[in-house]
DSSP file (Angstrom, degrees, kcal/mol; ACC not computed):
  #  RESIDUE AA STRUCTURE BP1 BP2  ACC     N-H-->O    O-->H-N    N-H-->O    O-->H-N    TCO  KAPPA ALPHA  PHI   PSI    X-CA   Y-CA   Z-CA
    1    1 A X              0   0    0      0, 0.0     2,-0.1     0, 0.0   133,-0.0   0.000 360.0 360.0 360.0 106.0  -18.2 -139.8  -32.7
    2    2 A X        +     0   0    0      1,-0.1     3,-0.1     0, 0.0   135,-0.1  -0.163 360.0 173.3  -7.0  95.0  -14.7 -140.3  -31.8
    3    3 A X        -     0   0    0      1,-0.4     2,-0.2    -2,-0.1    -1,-0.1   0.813  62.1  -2.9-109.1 -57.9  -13.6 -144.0  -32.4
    4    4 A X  S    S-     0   0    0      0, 0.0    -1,-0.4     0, 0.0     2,-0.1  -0.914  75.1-108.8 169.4 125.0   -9.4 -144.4  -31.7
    5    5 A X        -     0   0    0     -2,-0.2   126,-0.0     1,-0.1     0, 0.0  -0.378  25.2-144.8 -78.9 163.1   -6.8 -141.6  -30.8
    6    6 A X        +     0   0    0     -2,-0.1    -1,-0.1     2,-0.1    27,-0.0   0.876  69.1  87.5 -80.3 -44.0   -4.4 -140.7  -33.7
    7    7 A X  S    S-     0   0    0     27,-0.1    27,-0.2     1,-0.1    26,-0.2  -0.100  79.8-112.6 -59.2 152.0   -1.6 -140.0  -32.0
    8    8 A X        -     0   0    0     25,-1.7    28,-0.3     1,-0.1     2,-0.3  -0.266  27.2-116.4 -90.9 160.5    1.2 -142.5  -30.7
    9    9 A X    >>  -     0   0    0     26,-0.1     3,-2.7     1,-0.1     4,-2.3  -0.806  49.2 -97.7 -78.8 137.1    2.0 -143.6  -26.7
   10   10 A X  H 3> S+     0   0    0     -2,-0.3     4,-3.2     1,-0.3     5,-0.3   0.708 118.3  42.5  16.9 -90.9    5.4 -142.4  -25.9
   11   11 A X  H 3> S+     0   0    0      2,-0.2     4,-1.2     1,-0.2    -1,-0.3   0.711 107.0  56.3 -78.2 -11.7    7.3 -145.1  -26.3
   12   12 A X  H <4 S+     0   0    0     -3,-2.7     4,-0.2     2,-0.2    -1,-0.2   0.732 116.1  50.6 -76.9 -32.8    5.7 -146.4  -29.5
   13   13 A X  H >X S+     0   0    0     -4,-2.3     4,-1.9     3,-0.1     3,-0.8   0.984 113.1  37.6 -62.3 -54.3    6.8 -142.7  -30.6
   14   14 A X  H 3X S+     0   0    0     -4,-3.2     4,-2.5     2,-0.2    -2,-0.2   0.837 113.0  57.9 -71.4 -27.6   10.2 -142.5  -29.6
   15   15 A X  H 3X S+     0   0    0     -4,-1.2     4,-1.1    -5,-0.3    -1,-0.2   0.717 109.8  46.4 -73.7 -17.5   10.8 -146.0  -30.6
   16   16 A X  H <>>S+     0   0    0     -3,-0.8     4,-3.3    -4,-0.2     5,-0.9   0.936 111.9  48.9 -95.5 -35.5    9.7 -145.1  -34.0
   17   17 A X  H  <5S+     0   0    0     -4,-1.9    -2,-0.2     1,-0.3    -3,-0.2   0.782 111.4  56.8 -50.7 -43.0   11.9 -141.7  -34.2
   18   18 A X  H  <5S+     0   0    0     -4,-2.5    -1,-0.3    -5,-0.4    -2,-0.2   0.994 113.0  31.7 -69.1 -42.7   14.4 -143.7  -33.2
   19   19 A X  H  <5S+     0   0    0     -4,-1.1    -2,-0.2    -3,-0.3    -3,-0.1   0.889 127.3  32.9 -69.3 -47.6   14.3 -146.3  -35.8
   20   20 A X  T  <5S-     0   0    0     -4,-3.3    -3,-0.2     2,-0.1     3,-0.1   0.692  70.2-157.4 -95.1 -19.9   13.2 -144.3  -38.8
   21   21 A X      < +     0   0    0     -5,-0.9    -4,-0.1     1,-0.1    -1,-0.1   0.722  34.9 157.7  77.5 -13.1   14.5 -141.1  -38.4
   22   22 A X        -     0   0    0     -6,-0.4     2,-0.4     1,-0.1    -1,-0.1  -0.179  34.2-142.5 -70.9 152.6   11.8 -139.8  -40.7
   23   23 A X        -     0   0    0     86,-0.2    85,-0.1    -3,-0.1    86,-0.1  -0.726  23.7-109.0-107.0 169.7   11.2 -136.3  -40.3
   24   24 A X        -     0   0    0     83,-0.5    87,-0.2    -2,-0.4     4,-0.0  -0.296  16.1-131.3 -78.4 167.7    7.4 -135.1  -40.6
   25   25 A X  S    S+     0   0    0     83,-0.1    84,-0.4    84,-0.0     2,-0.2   0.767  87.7  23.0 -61.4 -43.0    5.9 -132.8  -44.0
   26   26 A X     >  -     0   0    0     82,-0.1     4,-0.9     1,-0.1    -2,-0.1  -0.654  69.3-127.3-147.8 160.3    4.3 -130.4  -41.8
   27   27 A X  H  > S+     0   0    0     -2,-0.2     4,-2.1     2,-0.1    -1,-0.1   0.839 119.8  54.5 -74.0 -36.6    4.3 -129.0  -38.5
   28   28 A X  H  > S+     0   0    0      2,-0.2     4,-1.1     1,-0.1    -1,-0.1   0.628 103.2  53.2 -42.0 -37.3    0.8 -129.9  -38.6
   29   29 A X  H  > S+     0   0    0      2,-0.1     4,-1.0     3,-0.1    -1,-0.1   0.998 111.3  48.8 -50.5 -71.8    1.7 -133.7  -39.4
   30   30 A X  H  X S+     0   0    0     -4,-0.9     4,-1.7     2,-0.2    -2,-0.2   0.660 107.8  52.0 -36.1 -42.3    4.3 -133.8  -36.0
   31   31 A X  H >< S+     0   0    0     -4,-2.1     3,-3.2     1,-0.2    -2,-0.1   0.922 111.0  52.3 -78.6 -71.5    1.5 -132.2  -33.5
   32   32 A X  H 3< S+     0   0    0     -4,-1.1    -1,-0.2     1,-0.3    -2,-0.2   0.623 120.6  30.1  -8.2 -52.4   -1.0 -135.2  -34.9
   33   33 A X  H 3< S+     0   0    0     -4,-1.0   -25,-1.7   -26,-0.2    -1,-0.3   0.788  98.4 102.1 -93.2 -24.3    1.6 -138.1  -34.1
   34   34 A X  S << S-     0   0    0     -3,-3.2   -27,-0.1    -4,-1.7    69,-0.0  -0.551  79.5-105.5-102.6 144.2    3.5 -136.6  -31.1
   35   35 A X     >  -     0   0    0    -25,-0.1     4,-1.3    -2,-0.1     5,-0.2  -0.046  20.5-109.5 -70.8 159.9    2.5 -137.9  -28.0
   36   36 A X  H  > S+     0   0    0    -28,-0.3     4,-1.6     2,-0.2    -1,-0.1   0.831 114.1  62.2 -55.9 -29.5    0.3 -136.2  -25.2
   37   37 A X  H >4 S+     0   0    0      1,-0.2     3,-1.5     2,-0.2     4,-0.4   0.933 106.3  37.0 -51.5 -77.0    3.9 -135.9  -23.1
   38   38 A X  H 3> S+     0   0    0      1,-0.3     4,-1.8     2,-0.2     3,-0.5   0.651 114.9  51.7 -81.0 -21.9    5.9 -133.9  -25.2
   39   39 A X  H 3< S+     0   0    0     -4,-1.3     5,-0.4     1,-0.2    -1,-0.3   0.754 112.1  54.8 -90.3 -12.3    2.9 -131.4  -26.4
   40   40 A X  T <X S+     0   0    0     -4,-1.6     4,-0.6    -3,-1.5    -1,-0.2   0.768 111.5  43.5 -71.6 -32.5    2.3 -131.1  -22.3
   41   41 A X  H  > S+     0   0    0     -3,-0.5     4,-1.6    -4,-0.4    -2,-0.2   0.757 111.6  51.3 -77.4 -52.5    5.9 -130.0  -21.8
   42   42 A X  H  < S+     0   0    0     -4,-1.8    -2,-0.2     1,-0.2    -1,-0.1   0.295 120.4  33.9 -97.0  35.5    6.1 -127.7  -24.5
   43   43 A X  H  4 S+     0   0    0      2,-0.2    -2,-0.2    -5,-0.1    -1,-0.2   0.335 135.3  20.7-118.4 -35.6    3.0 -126.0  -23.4
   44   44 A X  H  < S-     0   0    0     -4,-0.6    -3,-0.2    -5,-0.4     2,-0.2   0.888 112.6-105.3 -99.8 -19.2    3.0 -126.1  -19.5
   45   45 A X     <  -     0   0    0     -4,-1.6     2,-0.3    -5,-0.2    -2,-0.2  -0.419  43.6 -64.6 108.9 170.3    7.3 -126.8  -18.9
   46   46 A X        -     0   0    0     -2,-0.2     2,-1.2    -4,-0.1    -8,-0.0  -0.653  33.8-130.6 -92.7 140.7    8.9 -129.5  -18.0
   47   47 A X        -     0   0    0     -2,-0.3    26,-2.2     3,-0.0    27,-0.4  -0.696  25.0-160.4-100.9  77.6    8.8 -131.5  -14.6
   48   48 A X  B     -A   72   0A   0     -2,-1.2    24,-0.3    24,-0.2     4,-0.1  -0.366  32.0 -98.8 -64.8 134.9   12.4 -132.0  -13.5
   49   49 A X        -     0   0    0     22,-1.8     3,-0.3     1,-0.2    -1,-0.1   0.054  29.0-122.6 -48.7 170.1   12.7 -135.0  -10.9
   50   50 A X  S    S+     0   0    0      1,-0.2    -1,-0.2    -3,-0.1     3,-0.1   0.248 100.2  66.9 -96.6   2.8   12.9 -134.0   -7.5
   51   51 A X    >   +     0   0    0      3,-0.1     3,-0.9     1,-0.1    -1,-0.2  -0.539  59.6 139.6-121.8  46.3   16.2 -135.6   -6.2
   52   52 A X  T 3  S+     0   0    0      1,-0.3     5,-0.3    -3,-0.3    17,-0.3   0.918  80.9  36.4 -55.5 -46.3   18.4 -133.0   -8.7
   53   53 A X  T 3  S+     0   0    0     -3,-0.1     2,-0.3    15,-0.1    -1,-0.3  -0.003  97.4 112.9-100.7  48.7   21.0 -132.4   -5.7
   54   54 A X  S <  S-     0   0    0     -3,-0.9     2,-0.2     3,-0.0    -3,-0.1  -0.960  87.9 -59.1 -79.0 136.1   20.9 -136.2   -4.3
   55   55 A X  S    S+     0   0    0     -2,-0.3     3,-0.5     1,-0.3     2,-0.1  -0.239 122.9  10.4-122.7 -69.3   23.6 -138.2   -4.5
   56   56 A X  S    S+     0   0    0     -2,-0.2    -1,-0.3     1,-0.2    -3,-0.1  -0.455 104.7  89.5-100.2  53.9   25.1 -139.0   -8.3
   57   57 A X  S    S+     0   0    0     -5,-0.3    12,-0.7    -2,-0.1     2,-0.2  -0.107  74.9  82.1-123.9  12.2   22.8 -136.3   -9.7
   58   58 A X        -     0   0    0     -3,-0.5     2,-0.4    10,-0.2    10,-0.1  -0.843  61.9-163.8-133.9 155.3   25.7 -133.9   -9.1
   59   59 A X        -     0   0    0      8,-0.2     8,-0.8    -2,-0.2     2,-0.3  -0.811  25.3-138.8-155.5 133.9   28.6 -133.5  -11.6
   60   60 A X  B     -B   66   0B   0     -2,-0.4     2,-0.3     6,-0.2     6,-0.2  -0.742  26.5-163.7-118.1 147.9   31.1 -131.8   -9.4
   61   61 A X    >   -     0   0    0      4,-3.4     3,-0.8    -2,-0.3     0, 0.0  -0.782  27.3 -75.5-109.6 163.4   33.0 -128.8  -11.8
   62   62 A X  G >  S+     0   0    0     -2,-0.3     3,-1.0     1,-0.2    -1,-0.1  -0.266 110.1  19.4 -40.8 153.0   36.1 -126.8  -11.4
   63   63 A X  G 3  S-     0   0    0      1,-0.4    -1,-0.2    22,-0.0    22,-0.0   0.500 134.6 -55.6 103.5  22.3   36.5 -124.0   -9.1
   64   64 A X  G <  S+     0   0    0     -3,-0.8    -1,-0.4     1,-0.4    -3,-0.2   0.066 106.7 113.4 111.5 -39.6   33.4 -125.0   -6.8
   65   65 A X    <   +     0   0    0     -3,-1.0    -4,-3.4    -5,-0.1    -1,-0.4  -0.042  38.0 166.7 -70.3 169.0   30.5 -125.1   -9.7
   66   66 A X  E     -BC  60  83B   0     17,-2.1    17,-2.5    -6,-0.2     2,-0.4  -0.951  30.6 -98.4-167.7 177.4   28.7 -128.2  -10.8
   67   67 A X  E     - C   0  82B   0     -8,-0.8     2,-0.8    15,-0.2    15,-0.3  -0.984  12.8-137.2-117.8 138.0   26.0 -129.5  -12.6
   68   68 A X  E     - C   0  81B   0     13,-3.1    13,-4.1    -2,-0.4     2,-0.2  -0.654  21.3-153.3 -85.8 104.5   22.4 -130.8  -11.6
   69   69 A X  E     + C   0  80B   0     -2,-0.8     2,-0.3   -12,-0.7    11,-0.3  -0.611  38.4 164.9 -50.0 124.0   22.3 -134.2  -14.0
   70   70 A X  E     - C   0  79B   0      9,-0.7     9,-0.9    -2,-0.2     2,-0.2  -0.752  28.0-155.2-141.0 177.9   17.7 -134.0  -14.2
   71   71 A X        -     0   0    0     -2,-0.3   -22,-1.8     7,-0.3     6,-0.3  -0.693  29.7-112.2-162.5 123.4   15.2 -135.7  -16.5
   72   72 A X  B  >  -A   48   0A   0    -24,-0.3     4,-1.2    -2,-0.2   -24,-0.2  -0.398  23.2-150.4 -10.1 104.3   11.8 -134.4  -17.2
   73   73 A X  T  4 S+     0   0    0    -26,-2.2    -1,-0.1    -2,-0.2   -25,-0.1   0.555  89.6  50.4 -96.9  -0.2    9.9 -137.1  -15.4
   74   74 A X  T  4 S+     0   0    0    -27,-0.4   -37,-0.1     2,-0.1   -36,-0.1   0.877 130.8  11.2 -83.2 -80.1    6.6 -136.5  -18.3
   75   75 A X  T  4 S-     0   0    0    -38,-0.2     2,-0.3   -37,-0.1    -2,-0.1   0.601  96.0-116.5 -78.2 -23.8    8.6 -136.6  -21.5
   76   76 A X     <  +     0   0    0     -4,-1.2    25,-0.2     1,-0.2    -4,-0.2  -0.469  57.3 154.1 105.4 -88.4   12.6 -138.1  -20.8
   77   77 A X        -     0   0    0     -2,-0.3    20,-0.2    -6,-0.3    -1,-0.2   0.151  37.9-143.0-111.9  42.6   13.9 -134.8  -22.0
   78   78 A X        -     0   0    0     18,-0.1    19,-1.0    22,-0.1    -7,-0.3   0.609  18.5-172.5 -14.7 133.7   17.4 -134.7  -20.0
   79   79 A X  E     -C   70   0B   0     -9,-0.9    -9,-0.7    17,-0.2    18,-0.2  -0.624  11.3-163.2-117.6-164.4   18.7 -131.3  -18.6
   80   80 A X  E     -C   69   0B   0    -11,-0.3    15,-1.7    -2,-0.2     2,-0.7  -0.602  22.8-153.5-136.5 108.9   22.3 -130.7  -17.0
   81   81 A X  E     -C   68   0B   0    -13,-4.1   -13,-3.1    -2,-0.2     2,-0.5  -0.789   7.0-128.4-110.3 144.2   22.1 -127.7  -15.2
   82   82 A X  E     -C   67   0B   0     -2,-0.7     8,-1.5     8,-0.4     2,-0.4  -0.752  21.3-175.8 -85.2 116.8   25.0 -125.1  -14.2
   83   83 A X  E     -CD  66  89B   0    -17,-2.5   -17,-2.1    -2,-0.5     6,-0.2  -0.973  20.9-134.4-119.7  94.5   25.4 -123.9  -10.7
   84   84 A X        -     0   0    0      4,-2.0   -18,-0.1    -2,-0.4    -1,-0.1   0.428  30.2-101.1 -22.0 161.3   27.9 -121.5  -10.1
   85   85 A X  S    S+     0   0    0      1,-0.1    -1,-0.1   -20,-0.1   -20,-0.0   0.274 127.3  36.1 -77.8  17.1   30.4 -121.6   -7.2
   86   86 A X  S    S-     0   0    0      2,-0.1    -1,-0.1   -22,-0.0    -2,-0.0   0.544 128.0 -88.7-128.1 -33.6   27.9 -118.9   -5.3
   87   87 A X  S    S+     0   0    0      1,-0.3    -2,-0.1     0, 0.0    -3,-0.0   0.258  80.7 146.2 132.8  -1.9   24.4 -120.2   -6.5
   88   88 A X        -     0   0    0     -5,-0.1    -4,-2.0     1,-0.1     2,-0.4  -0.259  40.0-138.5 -95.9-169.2   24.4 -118.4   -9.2
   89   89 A X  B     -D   83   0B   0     -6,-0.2     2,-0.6    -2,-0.0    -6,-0.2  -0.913  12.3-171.8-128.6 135.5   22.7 -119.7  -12.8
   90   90 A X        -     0   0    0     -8,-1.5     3,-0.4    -2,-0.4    -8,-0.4  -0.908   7.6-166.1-155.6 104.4   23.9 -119.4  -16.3
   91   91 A X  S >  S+     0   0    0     -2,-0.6     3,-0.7     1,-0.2    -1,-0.1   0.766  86.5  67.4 -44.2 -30.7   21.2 -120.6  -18.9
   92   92 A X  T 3  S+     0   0    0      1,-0.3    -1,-0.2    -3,-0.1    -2,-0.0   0.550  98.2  51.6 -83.6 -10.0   24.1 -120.5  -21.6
   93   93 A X  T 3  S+     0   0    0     -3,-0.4    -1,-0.3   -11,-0.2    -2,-0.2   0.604  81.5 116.8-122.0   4.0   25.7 -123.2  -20.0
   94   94 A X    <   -     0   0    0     -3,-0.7     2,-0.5   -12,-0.1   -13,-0.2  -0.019  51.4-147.5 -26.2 142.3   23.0 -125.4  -19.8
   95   95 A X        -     0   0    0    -15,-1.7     2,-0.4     2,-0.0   -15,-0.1  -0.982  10.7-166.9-135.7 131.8   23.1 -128.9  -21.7
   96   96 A X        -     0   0    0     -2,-0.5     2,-0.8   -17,-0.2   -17,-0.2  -0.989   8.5-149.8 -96.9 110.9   19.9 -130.5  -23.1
   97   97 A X        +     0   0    0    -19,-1.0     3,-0.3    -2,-0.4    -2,-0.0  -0.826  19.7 170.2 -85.7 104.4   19.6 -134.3  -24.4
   98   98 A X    >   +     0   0    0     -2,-0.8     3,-2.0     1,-0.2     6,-0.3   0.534  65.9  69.6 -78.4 -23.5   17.3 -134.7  -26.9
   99   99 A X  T 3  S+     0   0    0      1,-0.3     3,-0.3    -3,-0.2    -1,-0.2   0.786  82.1  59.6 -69.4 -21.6   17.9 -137.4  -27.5
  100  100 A X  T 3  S+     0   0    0     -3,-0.3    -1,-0.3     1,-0.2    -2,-0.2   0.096 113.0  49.7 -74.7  10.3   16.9 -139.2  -25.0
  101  101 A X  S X  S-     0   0    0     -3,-2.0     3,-1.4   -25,-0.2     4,-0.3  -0.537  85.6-164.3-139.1  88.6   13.6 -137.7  -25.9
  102  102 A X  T 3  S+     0   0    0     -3,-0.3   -85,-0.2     1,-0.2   -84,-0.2  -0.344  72.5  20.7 -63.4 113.2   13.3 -138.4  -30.2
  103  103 A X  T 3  S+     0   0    0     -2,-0.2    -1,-0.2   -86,-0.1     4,-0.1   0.291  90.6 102.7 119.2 -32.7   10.9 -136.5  -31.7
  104  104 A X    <   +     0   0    0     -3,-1.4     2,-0.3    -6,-0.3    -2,-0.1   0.808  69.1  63.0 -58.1 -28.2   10.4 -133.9  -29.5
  105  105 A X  S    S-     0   0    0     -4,-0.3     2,-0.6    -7,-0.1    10,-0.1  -0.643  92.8-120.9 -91.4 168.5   12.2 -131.1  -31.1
  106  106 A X        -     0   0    0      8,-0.3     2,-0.2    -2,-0.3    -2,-0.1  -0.884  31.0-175.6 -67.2  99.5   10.4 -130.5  -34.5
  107  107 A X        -     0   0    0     -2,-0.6   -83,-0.5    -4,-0.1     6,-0.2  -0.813  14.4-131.3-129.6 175.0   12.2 -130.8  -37.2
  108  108 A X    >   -     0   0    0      4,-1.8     3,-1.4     5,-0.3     4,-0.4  -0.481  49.5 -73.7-104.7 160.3   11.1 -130.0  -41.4
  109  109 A X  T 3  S+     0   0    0    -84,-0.4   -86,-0.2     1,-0.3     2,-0.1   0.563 133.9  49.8 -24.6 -43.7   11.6 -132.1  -44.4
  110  110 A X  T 3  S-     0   0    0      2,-0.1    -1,-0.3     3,-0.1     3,-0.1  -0.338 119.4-108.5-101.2  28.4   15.0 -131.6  -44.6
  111  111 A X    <   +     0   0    0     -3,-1.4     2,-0.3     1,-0.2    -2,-0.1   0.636  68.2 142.1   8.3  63.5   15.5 -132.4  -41.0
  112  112 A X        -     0   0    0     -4,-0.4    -4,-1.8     1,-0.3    -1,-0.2  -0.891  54.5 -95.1 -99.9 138.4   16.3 -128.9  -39.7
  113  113 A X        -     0   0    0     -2,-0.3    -5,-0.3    -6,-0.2     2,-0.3   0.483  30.0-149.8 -16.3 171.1   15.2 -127.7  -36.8
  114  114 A X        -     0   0    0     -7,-0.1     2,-0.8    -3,-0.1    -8,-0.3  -0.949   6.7-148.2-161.2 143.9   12.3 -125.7  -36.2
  115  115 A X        -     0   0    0     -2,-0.3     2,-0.2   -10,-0.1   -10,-0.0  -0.871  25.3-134.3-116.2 120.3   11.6 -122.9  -33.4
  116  116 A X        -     0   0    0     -2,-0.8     2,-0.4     4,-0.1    -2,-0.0  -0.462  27.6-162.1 -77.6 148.2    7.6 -123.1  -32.4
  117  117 A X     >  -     0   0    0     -2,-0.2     4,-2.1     1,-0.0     3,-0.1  -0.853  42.4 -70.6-124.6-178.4    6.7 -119.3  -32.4
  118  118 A X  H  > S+     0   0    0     -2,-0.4     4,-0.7     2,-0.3    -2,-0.1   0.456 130.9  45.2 -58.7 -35.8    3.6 -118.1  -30.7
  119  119 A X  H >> S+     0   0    0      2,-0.2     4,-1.7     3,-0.1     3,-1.3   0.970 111.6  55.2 -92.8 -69.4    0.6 -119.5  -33.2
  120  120 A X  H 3> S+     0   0    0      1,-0.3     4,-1.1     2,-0.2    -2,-0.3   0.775 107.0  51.5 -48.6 -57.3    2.5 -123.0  -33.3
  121  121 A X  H 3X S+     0   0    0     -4,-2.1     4,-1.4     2,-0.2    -1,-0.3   0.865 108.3  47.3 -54.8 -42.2    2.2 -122.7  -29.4
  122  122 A X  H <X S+     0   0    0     -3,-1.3     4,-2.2    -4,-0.7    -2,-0.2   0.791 115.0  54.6 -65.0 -47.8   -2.0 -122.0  -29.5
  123  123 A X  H  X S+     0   0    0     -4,-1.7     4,-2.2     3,-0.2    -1,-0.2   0.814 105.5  45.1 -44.5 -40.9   -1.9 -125.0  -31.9
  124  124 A X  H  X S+     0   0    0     -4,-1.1     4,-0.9     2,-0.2    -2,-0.2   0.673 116.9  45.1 -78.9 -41.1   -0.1 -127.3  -29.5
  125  125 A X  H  X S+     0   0    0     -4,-1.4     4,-2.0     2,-0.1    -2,-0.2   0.982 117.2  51.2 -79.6 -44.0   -2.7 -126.1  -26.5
  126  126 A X  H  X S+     0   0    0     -4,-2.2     4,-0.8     2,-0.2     3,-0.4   0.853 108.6  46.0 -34.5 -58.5   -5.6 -126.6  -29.3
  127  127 A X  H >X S+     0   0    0     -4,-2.2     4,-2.5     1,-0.2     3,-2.3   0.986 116.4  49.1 -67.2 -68.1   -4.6 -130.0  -30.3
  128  128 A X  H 3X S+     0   0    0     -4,-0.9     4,-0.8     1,-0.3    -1,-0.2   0.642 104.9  56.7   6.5 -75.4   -4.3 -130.8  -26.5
  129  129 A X  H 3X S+     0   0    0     -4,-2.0     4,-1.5    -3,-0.4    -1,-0.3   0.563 104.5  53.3 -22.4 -58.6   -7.4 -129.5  -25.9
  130  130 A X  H <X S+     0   0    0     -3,-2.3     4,-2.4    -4,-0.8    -2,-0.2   0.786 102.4  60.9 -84.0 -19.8   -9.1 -132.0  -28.6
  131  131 A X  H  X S+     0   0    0     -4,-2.5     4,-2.5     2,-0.2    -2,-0.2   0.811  98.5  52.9 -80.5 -16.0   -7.9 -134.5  -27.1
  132  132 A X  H  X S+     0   0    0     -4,-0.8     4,-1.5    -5,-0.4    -3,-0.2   0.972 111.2  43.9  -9.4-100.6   -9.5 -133.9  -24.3
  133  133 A X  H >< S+     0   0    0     -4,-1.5     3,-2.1     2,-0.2     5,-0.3   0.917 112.8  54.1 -39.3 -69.0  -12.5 -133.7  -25.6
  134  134 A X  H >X S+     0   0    0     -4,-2.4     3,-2.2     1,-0.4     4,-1.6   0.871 109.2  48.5-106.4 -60.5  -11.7 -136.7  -27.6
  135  135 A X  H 3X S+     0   0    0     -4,-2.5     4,-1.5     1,-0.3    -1,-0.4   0.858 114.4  48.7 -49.7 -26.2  -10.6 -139.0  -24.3
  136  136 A X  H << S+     0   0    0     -3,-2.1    -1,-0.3    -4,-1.5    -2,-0.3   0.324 102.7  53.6-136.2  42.9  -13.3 -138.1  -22.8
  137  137 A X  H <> S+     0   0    0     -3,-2.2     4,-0.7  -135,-0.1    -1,-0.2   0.170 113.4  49.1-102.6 -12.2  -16.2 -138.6  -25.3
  138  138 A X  H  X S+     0   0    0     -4,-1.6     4,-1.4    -5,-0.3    -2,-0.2   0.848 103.3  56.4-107.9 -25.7  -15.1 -141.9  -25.7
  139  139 A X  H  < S+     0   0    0     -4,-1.5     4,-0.5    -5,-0.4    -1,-0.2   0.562 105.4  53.5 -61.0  -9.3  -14.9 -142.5  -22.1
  140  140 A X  H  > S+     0   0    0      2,-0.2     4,-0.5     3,-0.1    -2,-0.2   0.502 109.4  54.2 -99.3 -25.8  -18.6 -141.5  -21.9
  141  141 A X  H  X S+     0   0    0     -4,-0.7     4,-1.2     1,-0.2    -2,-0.2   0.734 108.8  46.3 -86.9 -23.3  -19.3 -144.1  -24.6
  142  142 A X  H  < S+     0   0    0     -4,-1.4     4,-0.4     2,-0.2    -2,-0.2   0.714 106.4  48.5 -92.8 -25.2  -17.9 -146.4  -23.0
  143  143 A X  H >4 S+     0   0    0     -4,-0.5     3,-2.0     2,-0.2    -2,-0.1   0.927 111.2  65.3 -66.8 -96.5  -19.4 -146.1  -19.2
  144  144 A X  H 3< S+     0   0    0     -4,-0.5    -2,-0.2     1,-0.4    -3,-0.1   0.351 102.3  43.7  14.0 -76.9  -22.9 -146.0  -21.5
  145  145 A X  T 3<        0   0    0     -4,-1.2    -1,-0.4     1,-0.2    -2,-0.2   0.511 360.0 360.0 -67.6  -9.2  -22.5 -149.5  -22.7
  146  146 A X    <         0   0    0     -3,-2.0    -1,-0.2    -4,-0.4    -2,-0.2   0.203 360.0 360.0 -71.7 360.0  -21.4 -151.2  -19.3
């Protein structure tokens, strides 16, 4: 019976990725400790606020383009997106702050990146998935004793 989740809240994550810096042993370690935000974002996307083109959320460019300043309003994740002087969209010119979300990208012992590939994703919905379950055995144990 499910007792006390393993994994960290947010900010008790990022605040430790910020401080220590350590990077995990495993991929296996990382999905354990990282909080239900970021494994929800890299399974389902990210949830950009909803006032991208209101007021300082626009970064005016040369020649008519600009960029939409966002934040993931689940994880933190920052975006700056590129909008052509017609509408049009260019991924490549995209900017992502990770840093304002620590922890999220994956990285190995040697604190290299890591690119989740298709099984690493089915892990991430799995883990997800027991916690689920896991919130909401213990929420049945807990209505029980009341």
């Amino acid at each position: 019976m499910p007792t006390a989740t393993t994994y960290m809240t947010l900010i008790d994550f990022q605040e430790r990725q910020r401080e220590e810096k350590t990077p995990f042993k495993s991929f296996e370690e990382w999905l354990k400790a990282v909080p239900n935000e970021y494994l929800e974002c890299r399974d389902l996307g990210h949830i950009w606020q909803g006032d991208g083109w209101q007021g300082d959320n626009i970064e005016k460019l040369p020649h008519g383009a600009c960029m939409l300043l966002m934040d993931c309003d689940r994880c933190g994740l920052g975006r700056d997106r590129y909008i052509g002087p017609f509408g049009e969209i260019d991924g490549s010119l995209n900017r992502y702050h990770y840093d304002r979300a620590p922890g999220y990208l994956y990285q190995d012992e040697r604190g290299e990146g890591y690119a989740l590939g298709k099984k690493d994703r089915m892990k991430i919905r799995a883990e997800l998935r027991r916690r689920s379950q896991e919130q909401a055995a213990l929420a049945a144990r807990a209505a029980r004793k009341r």
